[in-house]
N, C-alpha and C positions, 0 to 999 in steps of 0.2 A: 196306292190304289189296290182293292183285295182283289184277287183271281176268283175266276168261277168253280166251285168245288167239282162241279160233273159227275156229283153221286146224290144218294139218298142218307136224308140223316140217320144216324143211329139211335133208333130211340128208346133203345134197351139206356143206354148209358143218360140217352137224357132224364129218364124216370129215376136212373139212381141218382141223378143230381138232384132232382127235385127232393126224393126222401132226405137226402144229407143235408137239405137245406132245413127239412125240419125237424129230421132225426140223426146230425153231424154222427153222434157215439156209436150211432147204427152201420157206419160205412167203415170197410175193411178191405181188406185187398187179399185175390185168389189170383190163379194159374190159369191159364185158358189150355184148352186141349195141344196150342204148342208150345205151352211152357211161358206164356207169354203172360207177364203179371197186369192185373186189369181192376179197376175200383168193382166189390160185393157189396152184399145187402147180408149186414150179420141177422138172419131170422128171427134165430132163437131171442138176441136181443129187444129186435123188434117187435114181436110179439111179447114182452115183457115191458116194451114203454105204454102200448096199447093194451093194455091189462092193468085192471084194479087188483088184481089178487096175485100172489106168487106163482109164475109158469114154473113147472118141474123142469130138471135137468142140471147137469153138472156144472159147478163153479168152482172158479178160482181166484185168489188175487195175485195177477201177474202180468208182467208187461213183456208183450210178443210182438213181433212182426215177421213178414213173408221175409227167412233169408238169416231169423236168428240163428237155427241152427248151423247154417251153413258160413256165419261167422265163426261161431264157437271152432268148429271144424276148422279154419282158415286160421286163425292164430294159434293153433295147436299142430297145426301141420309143418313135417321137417321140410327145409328148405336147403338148395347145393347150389349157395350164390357166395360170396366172397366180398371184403371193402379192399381194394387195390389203393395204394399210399401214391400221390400226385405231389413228391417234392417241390418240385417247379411254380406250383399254382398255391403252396402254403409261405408262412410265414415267419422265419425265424426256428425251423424244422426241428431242429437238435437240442433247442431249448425250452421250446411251449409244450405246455399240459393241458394246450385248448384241441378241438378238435371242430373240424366241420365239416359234415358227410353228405354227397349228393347223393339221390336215391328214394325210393320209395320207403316211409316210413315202418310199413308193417314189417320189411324184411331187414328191414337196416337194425329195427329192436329185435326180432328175433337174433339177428350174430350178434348183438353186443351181448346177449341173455347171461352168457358164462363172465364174459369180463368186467361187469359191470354188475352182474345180480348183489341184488341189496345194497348198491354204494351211492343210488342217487338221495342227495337230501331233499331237492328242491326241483320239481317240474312246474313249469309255465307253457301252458299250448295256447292255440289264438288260431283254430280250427275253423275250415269253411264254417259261414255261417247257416248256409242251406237255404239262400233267399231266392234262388232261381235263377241266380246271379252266375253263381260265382263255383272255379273247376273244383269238382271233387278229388281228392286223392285215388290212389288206384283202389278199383275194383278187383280183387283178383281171383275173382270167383270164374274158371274156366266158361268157355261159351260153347254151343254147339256153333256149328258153319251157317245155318241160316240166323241165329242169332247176331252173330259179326256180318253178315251179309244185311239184315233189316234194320239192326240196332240204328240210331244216329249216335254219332262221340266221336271220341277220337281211340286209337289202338295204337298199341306197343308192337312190335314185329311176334310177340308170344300170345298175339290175342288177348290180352287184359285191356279192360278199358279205362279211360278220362273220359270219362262223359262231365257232359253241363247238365248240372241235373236240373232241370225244369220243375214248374209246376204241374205242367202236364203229365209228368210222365209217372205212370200206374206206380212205380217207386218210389215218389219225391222222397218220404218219410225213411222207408226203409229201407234205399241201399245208405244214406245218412247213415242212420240208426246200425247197418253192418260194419261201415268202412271205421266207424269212432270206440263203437265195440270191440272189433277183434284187437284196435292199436293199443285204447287202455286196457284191457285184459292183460297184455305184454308188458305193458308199460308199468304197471305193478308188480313184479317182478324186480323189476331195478330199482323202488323206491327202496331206502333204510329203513329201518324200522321206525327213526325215529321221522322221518321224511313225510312231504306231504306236494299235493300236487294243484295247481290253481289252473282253472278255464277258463279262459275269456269265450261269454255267448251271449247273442241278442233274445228276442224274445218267440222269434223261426222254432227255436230247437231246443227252449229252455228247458221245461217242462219233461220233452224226450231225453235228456243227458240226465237230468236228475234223476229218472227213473235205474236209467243204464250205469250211472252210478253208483248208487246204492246198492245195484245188484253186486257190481264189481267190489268196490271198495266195500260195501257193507253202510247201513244206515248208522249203526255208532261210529262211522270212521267219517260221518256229514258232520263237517267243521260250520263252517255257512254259506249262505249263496248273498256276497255282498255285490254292492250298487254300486257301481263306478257312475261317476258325472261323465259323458265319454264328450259332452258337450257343449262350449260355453255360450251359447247362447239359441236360442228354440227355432226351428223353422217356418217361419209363418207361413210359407208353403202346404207346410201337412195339411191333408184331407180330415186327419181326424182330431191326434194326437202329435204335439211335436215327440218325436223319439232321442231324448236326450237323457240318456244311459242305456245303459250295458251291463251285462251280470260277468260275475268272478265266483264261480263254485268253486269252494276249497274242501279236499276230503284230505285227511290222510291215515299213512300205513297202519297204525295202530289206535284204537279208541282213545280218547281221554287226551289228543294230543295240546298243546297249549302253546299260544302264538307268542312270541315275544310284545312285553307291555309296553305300550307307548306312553313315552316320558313328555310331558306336555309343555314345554320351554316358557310358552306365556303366563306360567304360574310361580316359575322359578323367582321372579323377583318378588315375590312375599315373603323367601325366605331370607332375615334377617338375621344376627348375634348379637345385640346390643348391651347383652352380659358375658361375653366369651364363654359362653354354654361350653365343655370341651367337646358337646357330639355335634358341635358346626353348627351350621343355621338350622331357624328352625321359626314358625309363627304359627300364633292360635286363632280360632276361632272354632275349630272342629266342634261338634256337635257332645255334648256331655251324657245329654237324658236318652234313656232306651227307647229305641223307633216304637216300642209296642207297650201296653201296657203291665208294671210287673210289682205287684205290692210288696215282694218282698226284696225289692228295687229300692223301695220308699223308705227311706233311712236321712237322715239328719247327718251334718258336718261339724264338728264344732272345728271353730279358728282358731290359730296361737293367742289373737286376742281377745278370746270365750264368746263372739258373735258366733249366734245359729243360724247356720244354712239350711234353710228347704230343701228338699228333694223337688225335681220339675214334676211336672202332673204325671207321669208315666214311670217316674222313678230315676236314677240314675242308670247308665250303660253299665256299670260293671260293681259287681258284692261290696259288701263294706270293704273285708279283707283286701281286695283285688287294688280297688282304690288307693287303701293305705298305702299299700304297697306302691304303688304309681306317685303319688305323694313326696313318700320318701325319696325316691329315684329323679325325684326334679320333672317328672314327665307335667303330673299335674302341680299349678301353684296357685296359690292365694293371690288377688290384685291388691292396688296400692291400700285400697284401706278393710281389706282381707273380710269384703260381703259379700265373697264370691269367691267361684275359682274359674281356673282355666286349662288350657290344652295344651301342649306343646306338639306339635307336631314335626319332628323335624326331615329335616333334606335327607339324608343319608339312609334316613327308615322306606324312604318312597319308593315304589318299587314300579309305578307306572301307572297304567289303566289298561285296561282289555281292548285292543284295538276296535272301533266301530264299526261295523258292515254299511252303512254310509260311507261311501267315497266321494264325496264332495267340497274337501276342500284343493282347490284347482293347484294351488299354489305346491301342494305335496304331491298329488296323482297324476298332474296335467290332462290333458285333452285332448281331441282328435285334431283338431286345429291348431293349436301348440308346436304337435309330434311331426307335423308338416313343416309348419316351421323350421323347425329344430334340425329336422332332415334336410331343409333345401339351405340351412347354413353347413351344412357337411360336404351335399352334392347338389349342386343349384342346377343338374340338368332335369331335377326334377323326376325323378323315375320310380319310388312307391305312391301308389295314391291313395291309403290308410293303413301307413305304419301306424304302431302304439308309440304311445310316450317314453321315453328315458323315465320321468320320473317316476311313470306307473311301476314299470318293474325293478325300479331301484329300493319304491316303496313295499312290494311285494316281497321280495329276499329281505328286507328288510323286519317282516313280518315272523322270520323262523330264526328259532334260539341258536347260537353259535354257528353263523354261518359263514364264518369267515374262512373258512378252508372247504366250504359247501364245493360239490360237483351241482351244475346250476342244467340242468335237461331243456332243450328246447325241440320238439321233433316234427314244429309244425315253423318253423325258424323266418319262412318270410323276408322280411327286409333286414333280420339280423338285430334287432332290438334290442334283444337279451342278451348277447355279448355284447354288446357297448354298455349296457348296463353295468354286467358284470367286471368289466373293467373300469369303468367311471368309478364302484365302488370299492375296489380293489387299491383304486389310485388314490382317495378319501380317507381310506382307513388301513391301508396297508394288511387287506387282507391276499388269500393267496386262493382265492376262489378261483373256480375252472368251468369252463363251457364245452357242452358238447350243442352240437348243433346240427340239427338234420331238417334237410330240405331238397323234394322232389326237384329235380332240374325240370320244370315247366317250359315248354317251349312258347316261349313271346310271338312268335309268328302264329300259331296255332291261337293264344289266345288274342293278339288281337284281331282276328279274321272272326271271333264270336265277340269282339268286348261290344257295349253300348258305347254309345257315343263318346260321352263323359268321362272313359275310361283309355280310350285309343288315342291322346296327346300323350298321357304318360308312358302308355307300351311301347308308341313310338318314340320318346324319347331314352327309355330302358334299352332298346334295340342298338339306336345310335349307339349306348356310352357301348354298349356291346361290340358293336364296328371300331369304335376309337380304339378298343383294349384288344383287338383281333380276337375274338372270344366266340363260341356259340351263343346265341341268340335263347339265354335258358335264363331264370327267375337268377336261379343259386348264384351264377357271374356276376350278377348287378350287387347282391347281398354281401360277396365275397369284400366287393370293394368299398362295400357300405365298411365294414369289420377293419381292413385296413385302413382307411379315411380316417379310421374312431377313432384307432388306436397310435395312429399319428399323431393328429391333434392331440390327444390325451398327454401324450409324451413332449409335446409341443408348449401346451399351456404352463406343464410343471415341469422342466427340464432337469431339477436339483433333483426333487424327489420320485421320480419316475425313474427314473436311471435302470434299476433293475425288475420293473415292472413288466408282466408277460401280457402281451399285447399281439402274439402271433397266434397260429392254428393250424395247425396238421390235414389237409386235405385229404379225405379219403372218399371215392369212388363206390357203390353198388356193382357189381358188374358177376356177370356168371362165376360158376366157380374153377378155380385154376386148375381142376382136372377133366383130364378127356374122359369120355363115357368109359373105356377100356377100367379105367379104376374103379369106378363103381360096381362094374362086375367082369372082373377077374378071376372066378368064382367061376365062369361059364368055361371058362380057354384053360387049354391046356399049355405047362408052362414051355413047350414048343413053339406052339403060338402065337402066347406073349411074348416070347424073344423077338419075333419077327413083325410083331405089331408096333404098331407110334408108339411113342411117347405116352405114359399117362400125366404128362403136365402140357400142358396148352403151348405151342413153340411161342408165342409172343406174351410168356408172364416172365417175368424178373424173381432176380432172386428176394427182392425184398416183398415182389408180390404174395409167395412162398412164405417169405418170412411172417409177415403181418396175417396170411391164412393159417399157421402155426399158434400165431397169439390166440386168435380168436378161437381156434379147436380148444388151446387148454388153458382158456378162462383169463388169460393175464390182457392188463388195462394197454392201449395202444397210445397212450401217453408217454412211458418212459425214455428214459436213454439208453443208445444202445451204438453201438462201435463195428466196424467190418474192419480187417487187416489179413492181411496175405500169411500163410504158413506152409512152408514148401512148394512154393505156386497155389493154393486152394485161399479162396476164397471163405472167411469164417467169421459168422455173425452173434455176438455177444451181446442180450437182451439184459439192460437192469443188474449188470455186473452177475451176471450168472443165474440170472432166473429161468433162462433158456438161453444156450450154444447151438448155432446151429449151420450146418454145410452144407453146399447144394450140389458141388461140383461132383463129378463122376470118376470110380476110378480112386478111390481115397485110400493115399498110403499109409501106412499104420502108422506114418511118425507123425499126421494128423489127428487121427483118432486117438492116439495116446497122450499129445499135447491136450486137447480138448478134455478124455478123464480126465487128464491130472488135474485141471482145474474143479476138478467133482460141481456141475452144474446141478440142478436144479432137476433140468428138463436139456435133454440134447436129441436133433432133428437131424436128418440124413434124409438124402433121395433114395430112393431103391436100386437106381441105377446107378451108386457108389460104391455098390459091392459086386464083384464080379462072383455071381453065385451064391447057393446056400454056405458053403463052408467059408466064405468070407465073413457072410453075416454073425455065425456063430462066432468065430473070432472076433468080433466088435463084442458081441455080448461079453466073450471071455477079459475082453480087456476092461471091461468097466466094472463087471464083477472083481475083478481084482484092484482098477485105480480107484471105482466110484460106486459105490457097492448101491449107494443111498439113488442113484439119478437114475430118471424114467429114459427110457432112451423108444423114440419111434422112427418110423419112415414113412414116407410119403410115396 
């Protein structure tokens, strides 16, 4: 039953509905005197639908909204957060080259930027769809205090918001439009050169990404926006149209990229050898005569047994010469009673077809009903309620040339989809592909107090498995156990050849950065001062917390292996056999520092408070100068 409002209508905004109802291109979105975004009336437009002749005034072709710029600004801006390593909650730690990061995506790609620039082959996101639905990623655009006071969302303790973006709200479009912005702007950055990145999007936000696309990647780096079937059968429900598909934007790094050709298996058995051809099978039919017409195409064959051959009406596909030559070579032959000729086409020359932007065959792409399936044979408590399919994005990586050692990006990760993929394929063909995975820890409580009906069986059984596993009540814990399920089973089904297949993930954490304020400006204090001030390391980070914010300052991948062992009582961490050495303990005796040059590392790390003093410090320099002349030596 609706409550009584106890005001008066607004009816400034009812009249802009009415224009939008018949001039939609006309309506834009402004700032109200407190900052507060609200549906406009673009004039200038307006009076140019309502004019026979050209209105004067400036144009442009370009696609804007309230908050682009202050995207732009927001994926360019530094950030002093850190990924802290959660051994405990990963999987097989000392030997996987997968990774899965809780966190807010925007800043989780800004730290990988150095360790990972230009190494991703292959991104797959599967990003809100913006249907009014469903939580947006973080906003993290600061707020004033009556802003977080009037807004409705949800808030982080630093003020950034989760909001539900509604339809109502003055920004449906364009806080969208910022939060998908600043992530692929970053997100290009990791792509390889030879790399390319696929979206899954409904028809909310189609139109808006391909615009922000093109900006970002560039319009020759638009590969296509294919059609997935997402549906196998229509809703007779629908009002209008049943909604069965979904779009898959593919751009990538570089122009002119080329998708691996699909080899059509149901044509394979035309290929015969009935003569022991030596280039293997091979059957005719191909086409002879030139698609067009070419009179000096139109040329006569004579046979070994002096019968003349016509030219077809258009002439033959290729020169006299070209032919002969084809002839000789066995490609083309004479039939039994040599009135003719024909084609050889064989197996070995086939090289595929150009995959179709149609995804419609169910049995390769799968479907949304399927992917349920599929999942409630892994976890029958039931707890995603539209995952994608396995065999979507198996068919997707499948899609990019040599990918078998691909780093596979997921940073909108969800139920985990794309690591099970990429291990299912890994297990199929023995490749040695790797996941990175990043996804916002959602709080389940939070969203099921906003889900719709239809949605609040699943949260609440997502919740549960969360109480069974003693776990926080967030998206990522249910996803974590989706990844181990997979990769059990995986190893399960094929026990011979799985053996040495990587099937774990390194857990790593978002969380502030591991120094106190004091470090960041040390600059201010005098070194007095800072003797008698805290610590500039947080008391509750670890050495390896230290360690792993060390990788990410100088660019190295948080995949590798890496070793800790004792040396004169200190504690000493060896990254990737010497890629970085590094100690954290306080107080370091030279017969540490000198083991450590001798090893001539790479890169070697010290706390500041391992040297007692400046003439200490100088001393470390003097000894590496003479063990390790080549190795970057810093402190923390």
């Amino acid at each position: 039953m609706e409550h009584m409002k106890f005001e008066t209508p607004d009816l400034t905004a009812a009249n802009i509905e009415k224009i939008g109802a018949l001039f939609p291109n006309c309506i834009t979105e402004t700032a109200d005197e407190n900052g507060k975004l609200k549906k406009a009336i673009n004039f200038d437009l307006l009076r140019q639908m309502l004019s026979g002749d050209v209105v004067e005034g400036d144009e442009a072709y370009e696609f804007t909204w309230v908050g682009k710029k202050a995207a732009i600004v927001e994926a360019n801006k530094p950030i002093r957060k850190t990924l802290r390593p959660y051994m405990e909650e990963s999987v097989d730690w000392n030997n996987t080259g997968n990774l899965y990061i809780e966190g807010d995506n925007l800043s989780t790609l800004k730290l990988l930027q150095e360790s990972y620039l230009g190494a991703i082959k292959i991104i797959y996101i599967d990003p809100p769809y913006n249907t009014g639905k469903d939580f947006i990623y973080k906003d993290s655009f600061r707020m004033t205090k009556d802003e977080y006071d009037e807004a409705s969302g949800l808030y982080d303790d630093a003020g950034d918001k989760l909001f539900l973006n509604s339809e109502s709200a003055g920004r449906f479009h364009s806080d969208w439009c910022s939060m998908m912005y600043a992530r692929l702007l970053v997100s290009r950055n990791l792509l390889a050169d030879d790399g390319v990145i696929f979206i899954s999007i409904d028809d909310h936000e189609n139109s808006d990404l391909v615009k922000i696309c093109n900006e970002i990647f560039g319009e020759s780096c638009f590969v296509c926006s294919a059609i997935w079937r997402s549906s196998d059968n229509s809703n007779n429900d629908a009002k209008q149209f049943s909604g069965d598909h979904n779009y898959t934007l593919v751009y990538s790094k570089q122009p002119l990229w080329q998708p691996e050709k699909i080899q059509d298996e149901s044509k394979r058995s035309h290929f015969k050898n009935p003569d022991n051809d030596p280039k293997g099978p091979w059957f005719d039919g191909n086409p002879l005569n030139s698609p067009n017409y070419r009179e000096n195409l139109r040329y006569t064959i004579t046979a070994p047994n002096g019968f003349i051959i016509d030219p077809p009406k258009n002439g033959w596909r290729w020169s006299k010469e070209t032919l002969q030559q084809k002839i000789e070579s066995g490609e083309i032959y004479f039939n039994a009673d040599q009135t003719n000729i024909k084609r050889r086409t064989y197996l070995c020359d086939m090289e595929g077809l150009p995959p179709s932007s149609l995804w419609v065959d169910l049995d390769v792409t799968g479907h949304n009903r399927q992917a349920k399936y599929e999942l409630l044979g892994l976890m029958p408590e039931d707890v995603f309620d539209t995952p994608k399919p396995v065999k979507l994005l198996k068919y997707i990586i499948s899609l990019v040339k040599d990918n078998k050692n691909a780093i596979v990006m997921d940073f909108f990760s969800g139920s985990g989809t794309t690591a099970d993929a990429v291990m299912q394929m890994n297990a199929e063909d023995n490749g040695n592909r790797k996941f990175i995975m990043i996804q916002l820890p959602e709080d389940l409580d939070n969203s099921l107090a906003h889900a719709s009906n239809d949605k609040k069986t699943v949260l609440k059984n997502a919740i549960a498995l969360c109480d069974n596993n003693c776990v926080p009540h967030v998206l990522s814990e249910v996803a974590k156990e989706r990844i181990r399920r997979a990769g059990k089973r995986i190893k399960e089904d094929s026990p011979l050849t799985t053996q040495n297949l990587d099937v774990g993930f390194r857990v790593f954490k978002l969380d502030d950065s591991n120094m106190n304020d004091v470090y960041y400006s040390a600059g201010e204090y005098t070194q007095d001062l800072l003797s008698m001030m805290e610590s500039n390391v947080k008391s509750d980070r670890t050495d390896l917390d230290l360690l792993f914010g060390c990788l990410l300052e100088w660019g190295l991948p948080l995949s590798m292996p890496y070793k800790s062992e004792q040396i004169d009582g200190c504690t000493v961490h060896t990254y990737n056999d010497g890629d970085l050495i590094a100690c954290f303990d306080e107080n370091l005796p030279d017969s540490v520092i000198r083991t450590i040059a001798k090893r001539q590392p790479l890169r070697a790390v010290f706390r500041d408070s391992s040297f007692d003093g400046s003439p200490a410090k100088i001393n470390v320099g003097e000894i590496f100068k003479m063990l390790a002349p080549d190795t970057r030596v810093k402190v923390i």
